[in-house]
MIKOL-739435 format. One record per residue (C-alpha): x negated, y, z negated; residue in one letter. Coordinates in steps of 0.02 Angstrom, whole numbers, padded with zeros to 5 digits, always signed. Example, Ala and Ser with C-alpha at 12.3 -4.5 7.8 and 13.67 -1.06 7.14 Angstrom:
2
-00615-00225-00390A;-00684-00053-00357S;
REM end
This chain:
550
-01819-00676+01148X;-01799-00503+01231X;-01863-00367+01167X;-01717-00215+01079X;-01729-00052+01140X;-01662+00107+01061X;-01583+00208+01241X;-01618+00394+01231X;-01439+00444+01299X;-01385+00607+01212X;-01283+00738+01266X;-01410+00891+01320X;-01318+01016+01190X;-01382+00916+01010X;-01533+00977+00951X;-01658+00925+00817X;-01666+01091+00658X;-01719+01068+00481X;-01576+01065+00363X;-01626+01205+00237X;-01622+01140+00056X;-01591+01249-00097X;-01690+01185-00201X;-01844+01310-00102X;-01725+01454-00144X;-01740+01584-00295X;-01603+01530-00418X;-01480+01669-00486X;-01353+01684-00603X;-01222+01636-00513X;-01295+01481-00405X;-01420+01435-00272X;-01475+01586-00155X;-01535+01552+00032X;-01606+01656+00130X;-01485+01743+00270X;-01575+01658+00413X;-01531+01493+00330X;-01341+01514+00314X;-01230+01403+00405X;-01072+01398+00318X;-01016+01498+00476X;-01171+01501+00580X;-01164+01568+00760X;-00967+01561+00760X;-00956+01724+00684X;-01000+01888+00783X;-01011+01994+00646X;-01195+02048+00606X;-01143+02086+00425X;-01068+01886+00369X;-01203+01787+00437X;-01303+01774+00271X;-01134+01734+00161X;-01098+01568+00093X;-00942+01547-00032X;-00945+01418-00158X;-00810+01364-00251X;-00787+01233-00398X;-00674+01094-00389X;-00531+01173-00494X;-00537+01333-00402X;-00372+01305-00286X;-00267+01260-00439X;-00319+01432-00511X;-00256+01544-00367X;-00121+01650-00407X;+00064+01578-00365X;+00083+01703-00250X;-00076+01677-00160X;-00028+01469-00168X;+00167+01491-00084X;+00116+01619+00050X;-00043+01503+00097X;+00039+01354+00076X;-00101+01278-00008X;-00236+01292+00141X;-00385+01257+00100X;-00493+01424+00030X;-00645+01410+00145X;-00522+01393+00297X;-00424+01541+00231X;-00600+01646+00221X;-00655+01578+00388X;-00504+01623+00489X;-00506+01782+00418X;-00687+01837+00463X;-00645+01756+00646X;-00484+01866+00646X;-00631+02019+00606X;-00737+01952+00731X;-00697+02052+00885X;-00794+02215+00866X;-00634+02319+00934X;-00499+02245+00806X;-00569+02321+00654X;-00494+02495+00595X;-00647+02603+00571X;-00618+02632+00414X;-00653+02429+00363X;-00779+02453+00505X;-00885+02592+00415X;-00861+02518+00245X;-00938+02340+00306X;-01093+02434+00388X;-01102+02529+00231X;-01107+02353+00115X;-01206+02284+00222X;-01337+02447+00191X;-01328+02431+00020X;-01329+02245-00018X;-01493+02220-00038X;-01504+02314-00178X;-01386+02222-00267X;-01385+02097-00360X;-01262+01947-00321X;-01118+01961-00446X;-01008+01821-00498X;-00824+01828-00460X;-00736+01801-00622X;-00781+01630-00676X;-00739+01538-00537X;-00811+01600-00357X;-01002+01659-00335X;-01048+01735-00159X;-01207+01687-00132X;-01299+01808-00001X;-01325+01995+00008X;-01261+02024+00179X;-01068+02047+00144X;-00934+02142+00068X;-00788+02053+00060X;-00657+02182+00032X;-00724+02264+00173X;-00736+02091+00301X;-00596+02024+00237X;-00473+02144+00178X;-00465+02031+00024X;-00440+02111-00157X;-00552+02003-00273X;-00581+02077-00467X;-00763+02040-00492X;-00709+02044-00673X;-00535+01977-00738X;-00444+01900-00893X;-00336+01818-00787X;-00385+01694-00677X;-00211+01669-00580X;-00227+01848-00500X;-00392+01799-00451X;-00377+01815-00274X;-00222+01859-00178X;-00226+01831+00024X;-00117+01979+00123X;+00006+01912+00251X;-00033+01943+00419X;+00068+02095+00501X;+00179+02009+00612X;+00240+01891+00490X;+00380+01932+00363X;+00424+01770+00305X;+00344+01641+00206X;+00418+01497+00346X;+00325+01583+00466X;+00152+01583+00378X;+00176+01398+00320X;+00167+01380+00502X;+00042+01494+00576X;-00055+01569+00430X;-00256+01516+00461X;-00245+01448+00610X;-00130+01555+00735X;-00254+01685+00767X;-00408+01597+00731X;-00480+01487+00610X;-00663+01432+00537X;-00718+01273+00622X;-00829+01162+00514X;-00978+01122+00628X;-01091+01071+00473X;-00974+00938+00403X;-01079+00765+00408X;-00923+00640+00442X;-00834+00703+00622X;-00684+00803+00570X;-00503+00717+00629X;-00428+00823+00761X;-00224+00750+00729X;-00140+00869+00894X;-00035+00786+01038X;-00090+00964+01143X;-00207+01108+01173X;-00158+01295+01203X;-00228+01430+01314X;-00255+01593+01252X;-00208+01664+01420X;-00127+01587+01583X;-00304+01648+01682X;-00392+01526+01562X;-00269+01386+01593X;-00289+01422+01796X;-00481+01439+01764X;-00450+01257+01678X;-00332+01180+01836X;-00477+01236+01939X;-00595+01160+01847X;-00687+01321+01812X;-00674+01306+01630X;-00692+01137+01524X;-00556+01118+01401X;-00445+00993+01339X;-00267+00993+01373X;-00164+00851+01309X;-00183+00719+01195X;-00169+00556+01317X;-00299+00643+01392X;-00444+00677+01294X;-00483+00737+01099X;-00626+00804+00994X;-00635+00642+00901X;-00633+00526+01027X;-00764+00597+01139X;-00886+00576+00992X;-00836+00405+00985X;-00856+00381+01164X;-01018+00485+01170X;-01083+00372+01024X;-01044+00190+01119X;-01117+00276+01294X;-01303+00311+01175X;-01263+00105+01120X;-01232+00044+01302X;-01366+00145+01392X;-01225+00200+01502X;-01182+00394+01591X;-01006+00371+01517X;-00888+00287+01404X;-00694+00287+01383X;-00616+00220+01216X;-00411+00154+01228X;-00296+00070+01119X;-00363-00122+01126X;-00467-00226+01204X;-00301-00295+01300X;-00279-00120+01373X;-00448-00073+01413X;-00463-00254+01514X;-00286-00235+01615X;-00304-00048+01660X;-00483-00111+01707X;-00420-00238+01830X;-00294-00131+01921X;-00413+00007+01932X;-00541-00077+02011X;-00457-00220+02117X;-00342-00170+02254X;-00163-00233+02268X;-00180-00385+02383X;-00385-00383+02329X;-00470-00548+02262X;-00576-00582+02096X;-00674-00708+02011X;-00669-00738+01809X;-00732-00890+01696X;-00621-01017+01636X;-00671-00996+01458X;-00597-00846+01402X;-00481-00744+01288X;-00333-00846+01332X;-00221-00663+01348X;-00334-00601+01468X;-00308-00775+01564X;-00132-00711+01570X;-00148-00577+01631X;-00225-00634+01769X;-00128-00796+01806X;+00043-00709+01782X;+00048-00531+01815X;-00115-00506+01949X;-00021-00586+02068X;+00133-00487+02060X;+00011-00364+02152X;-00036-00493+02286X;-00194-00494+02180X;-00270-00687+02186X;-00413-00739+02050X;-00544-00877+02087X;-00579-00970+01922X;-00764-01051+01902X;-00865-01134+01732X;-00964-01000+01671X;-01138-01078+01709X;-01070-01133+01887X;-01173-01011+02008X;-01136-01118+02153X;-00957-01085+02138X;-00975-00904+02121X;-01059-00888+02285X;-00932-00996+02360X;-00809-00885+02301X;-00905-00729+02354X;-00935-00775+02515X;-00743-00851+02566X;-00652-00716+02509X;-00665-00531+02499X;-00716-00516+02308X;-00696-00346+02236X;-00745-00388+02061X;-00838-00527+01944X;-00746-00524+01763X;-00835-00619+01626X;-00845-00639+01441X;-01025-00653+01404X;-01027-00762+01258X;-00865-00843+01293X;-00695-00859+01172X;-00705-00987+01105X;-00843-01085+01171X;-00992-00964+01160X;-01034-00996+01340X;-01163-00864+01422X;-01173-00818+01589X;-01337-00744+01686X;-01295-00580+01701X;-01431-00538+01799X;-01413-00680+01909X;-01228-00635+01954X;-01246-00446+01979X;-01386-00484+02111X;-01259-00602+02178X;-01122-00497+02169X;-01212-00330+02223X;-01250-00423+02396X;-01083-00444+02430X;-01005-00284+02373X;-00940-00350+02226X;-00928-00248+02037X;-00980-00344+01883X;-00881-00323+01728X;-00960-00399+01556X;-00836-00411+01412X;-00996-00418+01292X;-00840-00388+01116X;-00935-00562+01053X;-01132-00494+01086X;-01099-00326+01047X;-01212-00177+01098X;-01352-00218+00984X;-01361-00431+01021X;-01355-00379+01232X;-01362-00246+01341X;-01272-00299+01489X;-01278-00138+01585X;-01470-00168+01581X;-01460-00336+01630X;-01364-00291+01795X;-01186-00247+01748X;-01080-00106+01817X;-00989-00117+01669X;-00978-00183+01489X;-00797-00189+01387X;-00784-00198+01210X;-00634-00254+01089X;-00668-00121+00975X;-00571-00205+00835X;-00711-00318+00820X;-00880-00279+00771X;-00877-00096+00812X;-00767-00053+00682X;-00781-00198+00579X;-00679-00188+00453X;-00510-00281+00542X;-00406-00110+00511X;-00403-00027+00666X;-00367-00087+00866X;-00465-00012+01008X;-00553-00071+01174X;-00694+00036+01264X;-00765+00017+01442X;-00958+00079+01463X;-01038+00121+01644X;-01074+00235+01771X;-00965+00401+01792X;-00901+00360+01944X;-00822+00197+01910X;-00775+00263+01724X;-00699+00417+01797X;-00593+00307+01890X;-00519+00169+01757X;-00469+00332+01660X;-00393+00413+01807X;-00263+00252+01797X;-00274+00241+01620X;-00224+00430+01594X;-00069+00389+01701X;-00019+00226+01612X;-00055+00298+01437X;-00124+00186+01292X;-00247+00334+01223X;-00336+00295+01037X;-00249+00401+00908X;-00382+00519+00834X;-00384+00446+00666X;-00417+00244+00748X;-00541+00326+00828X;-00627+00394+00666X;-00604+00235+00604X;-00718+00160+00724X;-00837+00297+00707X;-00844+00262+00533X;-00853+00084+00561X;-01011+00105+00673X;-01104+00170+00553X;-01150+00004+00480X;-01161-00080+00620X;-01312-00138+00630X;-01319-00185+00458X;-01163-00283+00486X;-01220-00373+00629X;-01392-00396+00545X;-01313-00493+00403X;-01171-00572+00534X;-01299-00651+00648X;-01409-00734+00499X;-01275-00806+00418X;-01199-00874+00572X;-01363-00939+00639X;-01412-01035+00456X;-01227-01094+00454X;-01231-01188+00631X;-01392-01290+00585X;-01310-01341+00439X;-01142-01403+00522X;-01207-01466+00649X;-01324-01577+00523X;-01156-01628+00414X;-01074-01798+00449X;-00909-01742+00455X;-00954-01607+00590X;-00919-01677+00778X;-01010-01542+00856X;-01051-01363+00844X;-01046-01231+00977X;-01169-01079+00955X;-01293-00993+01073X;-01421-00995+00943X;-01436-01182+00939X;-01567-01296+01045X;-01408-01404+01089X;-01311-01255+01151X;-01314-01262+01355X;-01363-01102+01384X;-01469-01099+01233X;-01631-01025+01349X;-01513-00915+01450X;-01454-00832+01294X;-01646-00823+01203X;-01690-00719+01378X;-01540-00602+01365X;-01483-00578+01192X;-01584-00520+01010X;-01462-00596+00918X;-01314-00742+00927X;-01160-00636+00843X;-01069-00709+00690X;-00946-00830+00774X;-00978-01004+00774X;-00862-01123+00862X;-00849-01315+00812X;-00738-01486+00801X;-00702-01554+00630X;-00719-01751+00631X;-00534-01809+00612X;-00378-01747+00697X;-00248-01607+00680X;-00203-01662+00498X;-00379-01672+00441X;-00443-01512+00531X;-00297-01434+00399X;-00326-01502+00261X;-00529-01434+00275X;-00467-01233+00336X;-00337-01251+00192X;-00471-01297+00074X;-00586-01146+00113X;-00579-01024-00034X;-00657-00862+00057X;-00622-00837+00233X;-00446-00765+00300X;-00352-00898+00406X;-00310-00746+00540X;-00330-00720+00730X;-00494-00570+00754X;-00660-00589+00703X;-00817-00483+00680X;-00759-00382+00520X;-00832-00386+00353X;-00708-00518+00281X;-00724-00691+00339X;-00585-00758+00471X;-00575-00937+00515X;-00437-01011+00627X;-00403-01164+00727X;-00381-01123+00901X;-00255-01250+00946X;-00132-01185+00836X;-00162-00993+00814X;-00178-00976+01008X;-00115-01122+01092X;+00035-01204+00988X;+00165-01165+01133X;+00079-01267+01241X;+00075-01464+01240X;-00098-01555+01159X;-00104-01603+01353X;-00106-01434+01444X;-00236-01383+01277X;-00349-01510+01343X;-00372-01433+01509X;-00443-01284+01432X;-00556-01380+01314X;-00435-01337+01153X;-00479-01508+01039X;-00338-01518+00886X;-00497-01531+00788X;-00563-01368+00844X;-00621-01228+00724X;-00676-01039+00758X;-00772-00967+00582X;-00793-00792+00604X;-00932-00758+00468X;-00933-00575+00374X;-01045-00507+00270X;-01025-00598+00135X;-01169-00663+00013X;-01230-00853+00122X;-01270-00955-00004X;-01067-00910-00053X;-00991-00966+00118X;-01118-01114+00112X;-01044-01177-00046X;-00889-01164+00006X;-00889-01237+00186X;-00978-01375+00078X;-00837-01406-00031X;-00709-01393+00106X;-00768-01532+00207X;-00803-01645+00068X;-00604-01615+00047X;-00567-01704+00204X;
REM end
C-alpha cells in the first residue's frame, strides 16, 4: 500500500514557542504570578512598555457583579474586551494627556515594590508592570463593601448616548484581539473598513493586504483554507458553499465557452447534470468514458481539443478508481488539466495532487466536517489555477459563512480519528457482506474482487467508509432490509459520525424509469451504507438482523 506522508505546508508567519505554565510561577495571594516576559494576554499588540507584564483574571460570576451602570452603558461586553480596547485606545504614545502619561511611568517605577493587591473579592491583577487607573482611566476600589460599584467604565468623549455606545463602545476605536484563544475565533462581518482612504488606495493597489468584503475573503475561512492546503500538499486552497458550487464554478473557470471535456460515467449524478444540461448552453461538449477505460481517454484527448479531465476518484456510487497518475501524464501531453473530486478518499486515504493532479475538490459536508451539520466544497492546487476559480467564484458569489466554516474547522479536528475508525469498520463490514447469502455483491476498493482493487492498494492508505452493494431480491425486498436497520439514518450524505444508508434508485434516481436507471448501473436492489463511527460489533449485529428480515 503507499506509504502516508505528513506535507510540511505552513504559512512562513507560525512559529514554534513554549507555552509558559503557571504552575513554575511563585504563587501569591491573589492567584498565579508569571513573569512579565511570559505575559500574553495582550502580547505584542500593545505598544505600551508599561502593560506588557499584566494579565487580568476574572471569576465566572464577575460580569453579573458589575455595577448597573457599568452593565447598560457597556451593554454587557465582555470585561477583557472592554480592558483590551481600552489599553489599544492608550496605545498611541501621542494620545495620552501627560498627566495619565507621567502617572503610568510613575506605576510602572514603583511596581515592583509592591505587592500585587486583590481587587475587592472578585478581580486580581496579576503582574507588577501596570497601574490601571493610570492605563486605563478606570476607577477600581481595591477595597469595597459593595461589589456592584466595583468597576464603572467612562463613556468615551464623543458619545452622549447610551444608543451610541451599544453600537460603538469597544470596538469603534480599537479593540483587544484574542491571538492566544486555542479554537479560531468566528469573525460574523459582511465588510471591512479602512482607517483612512490612503490605506484603502494602498489596498486597490495592492500595496497593502487587507480584506475588504465578505464574498471575498474572512479571517475564519482562510484558516480553514490554510488548514486543507497543509492536508492536500497544495500552494493554495479556496473553501465555498458546497461541493455543487465548488464543482460548477470549477468547470466554467477552467473550460472555455465552446471548449471540450472528458468526465467518468460513474459519478455524483448532479454533477452529471450539470454537465449534460447546462455545459452545453455554453457550447461546452463533454466526452463520457468508464473510469478504468484509458483507451478512451486518449481517444478523446487526441480528437478533440480537451481542456480538462474531471473525475471522482473513488466513484458515487460504485467505488470505481481511476489512475491518477496514469491520466495526468496523459493529460499533461496534451495540454489538458486534471481535476480529482477525491470527497470519497479524503486527504488522508489519497493525495491526488501528489499522484499527478492539478487539482483535488472536496464536498466538505462529508468527511471534513463530519458531523452532517454543515455544507461546503473546497478546491486544492496551484495558485495560479486557484487564483483563477476564485476570480469567477468571487463574481458569482456562493462564499462559506464564517460560522460553516468554523464548523468544518472544528470538524477537522478529528479527522483522522474519524476516518481511522470509518475505514476499519467499512473494510470488516464488506468481507462480511460479501460472505452473506443474501448479499448479491459488494462494491468496495478494499476488496480482492473489487476491479481496481491493485490500482487503489498503489494509490490510497485507506478505502473510506462507504460501501456500495445489491441486496438479493428486488425493490420490495431491498425495503423491507433498510427499513429493518435500527442504527443508520435512511438520508442522502455520507462520511459523518452517524450512520446513513440509502438506496440509490430511489433517493437519487426515482424520477427516472427502472430502464433509463439501468443505463447508469442503478439496480432496484442497490444499497449505499455510509458507516460512522459507531462501535462495529453494533452495526454488525444489526446489518445481521436486517437481512435475516428479508
Amino acid at each position: 500500500m503507499a506509504v502516508s506522508s505528513c506535507p510540511r505546508v505552513f504559512p512562513s508567519f507560525f512559529e514554534c514557542r513554549s507555552d509558559p505554565e503557571f504552575s513554575g510561577a511563585p504563587k501569591t495571594s491573589g492567584g498565579w504570578q508569571r513573569k512579565p516576559s511570559q505575559s500574553r494576554f495582550f502580547g505584542s499588540r500593545l505598544n505600551s512598555a508599561s502593560s506588557q507584564g499584566a494579565i487580568l483574571r476574572f471569576p465566572p460570576n464577575f460580569v453579573r457583579q458589575l455595577s448597573t451602570k457599568a452593565r447598560r452603558n457597556c451593554s454587557n461586553i465582555g470585561v477583557a474586551q472592554i480592558v483590551a480596547a481600552s489599553w489599544s485606545n492608550n496605545s498611541n504614545p501621542s494620545s495620552p494627556p501627560p498627566a495619565a502619561a507621567s502617572s503610568s511611568a510613575a506605576a510602572a517605577a514603583t511596581a515592583a515594590t509592591e505587592p500585587i493587591a486583590p481587587i475587592g473579592d472578585d478581580v486580581a491583577l496579576v503582574g507588577k508592570e501596570v497601574d490601571l487607573k493610570a492605563n486605563l482611566n478606570l476607577e477600581l476600589p481595591l477595597e469595597t463593601e459593595d461589589k456592584e460599584e466595583a468597576l464603572a467604565i467612562p463613556k468615551p468623549s464623543i458619545f452622549s448616548c447610551d444608543g451610541s455606545l451599544a453600537i460603538h463602545a469597544g470596538e469603534r476605536f480599537g479593540r483587544g484581539i484574542v491571538t492566544d484563544a486555542i479554537t479560531t475565533p468566528v469573525v460574523n462581518t459582511s465588510a471591512y473598513f479602512f482607517k483612512k482612504t490612503s490605506e484603502l488606495i494602498d489596498f486597490k493597489e495592492k500595496r497593502k493586504a487587507s480584506f475588504e468584503y465578505g464574498r471575498y475573503g474572512n479571517p475564519t475561512t482562510v484558516v480553514l483554507e490554510e488548514k486543507i492546503s497543509a492536508l492536500e500538499g497544495a500552494e493554495s486552497t479556496m473553501i465555498t458553499s458546497s461541493g455543487m458550487n465548488i464543482s460548477t464554478v470549477m468547470l466554467m473557470a477552467l473550460v472555455p465557452a465552446g471548449g471540450h471535456l472528458v468526465t467518468t460515467t460513474d459519478c455524483y449524478r448532479k454533477t452529471r447534470i450539470f454537465i449534460e444540461n447546462f455545459l452545453p448552453k455554453m457550447g461546452i461538449k463533454a466526452t463520457v468514458i468508464d473510469p478504468a477505460d484509458v483507451g478512451a481517454l486518449e481517444s478523446a484527448l487526441n480528437e478533440n481539443n480537451v481542456s480538462l479531465f474531471f473525475t471522482e476518484s473513488p466513484t458515487n456510487p460504485f467505488l470505481r478508481c481511476v489512475d491518477v497518475k496514469l491520466v495526468s501524464e496523459l493529460c499533461h501531453k496534451k495540454g489538458a488539466l486534471v481535476c480529482i473530486d477525491g470527497t470519497f478518499a479524503t486527504p488522508l486515504n489519497q493525495k491526488a495532487l501528489a499522484l499527478g493532479a492539478d487539482l483535488v475538490l472536496h464536498s466538505a459536508t462529508k468527511y471534513l466536517g463530519g458531523h452532517n451539520d454543515v455544507l461546503g466544497g473546497c478546491l486544492s492546487g496551484s495558485e495560479k489555477l486557484v487564483t483563477e476559480v476564485r476570480t469567477l467564484h468571487h463574481v458569482l458569489g456562493g462564499a462559506l459563512n464564517p460560522n460553516a466554516a468554523y464548523l468544518i474547522l472544528r470538524g477537522m479536528k478529528t479527522l483522522h480519528l474519524r476516518v481511522q475508525q470509518q475505514n476499519s469498520t467499512a473494510l470488516r463490514m464488506a468481507k462480511l457482506l460479501e460472505a452473506h447469502p443474501k448479499v448479491a455483491h459488494v462494491y468496495y476498493p478494499g476488496l480482492p474482487s473489487h476491479p481496481e482493487h491493485k490500482l487503489a492498494m498503489q494509490q490510497m492508505t485507506g478505502f473510506g467508509g462507504v460501501v456500495s452493494f445489491e441486496v438479493d431480491g428486488d425493490l420490495n425486498t431491498t425495503i423491507q432490509f433498510v427499513d429493518s436497520l435500527n442504527i443508520p439514518y435512511i438520508a442522502p450524505s455520507f462520511g459523518g459520525c452517524e450512520s446513513i444508508v440509502d438506496q440509490p434508485a430511489i433517493m437519487s434516481y426515482w424520477d427516472l424509469p427502472q430502464s433509463e436507471r439501468l443505463k447508469y448501473g442503478i439496480k432496484d436492489n442497490l444499497v449505499r451504507f455510509s458507516f460512522g463511527v459507531e462501535d462495529f460489533e453494533d452495526l454488525k449485529a444489526d446489518i445481521l438482523q436486517a437481512l435475516e428480515a428479508i
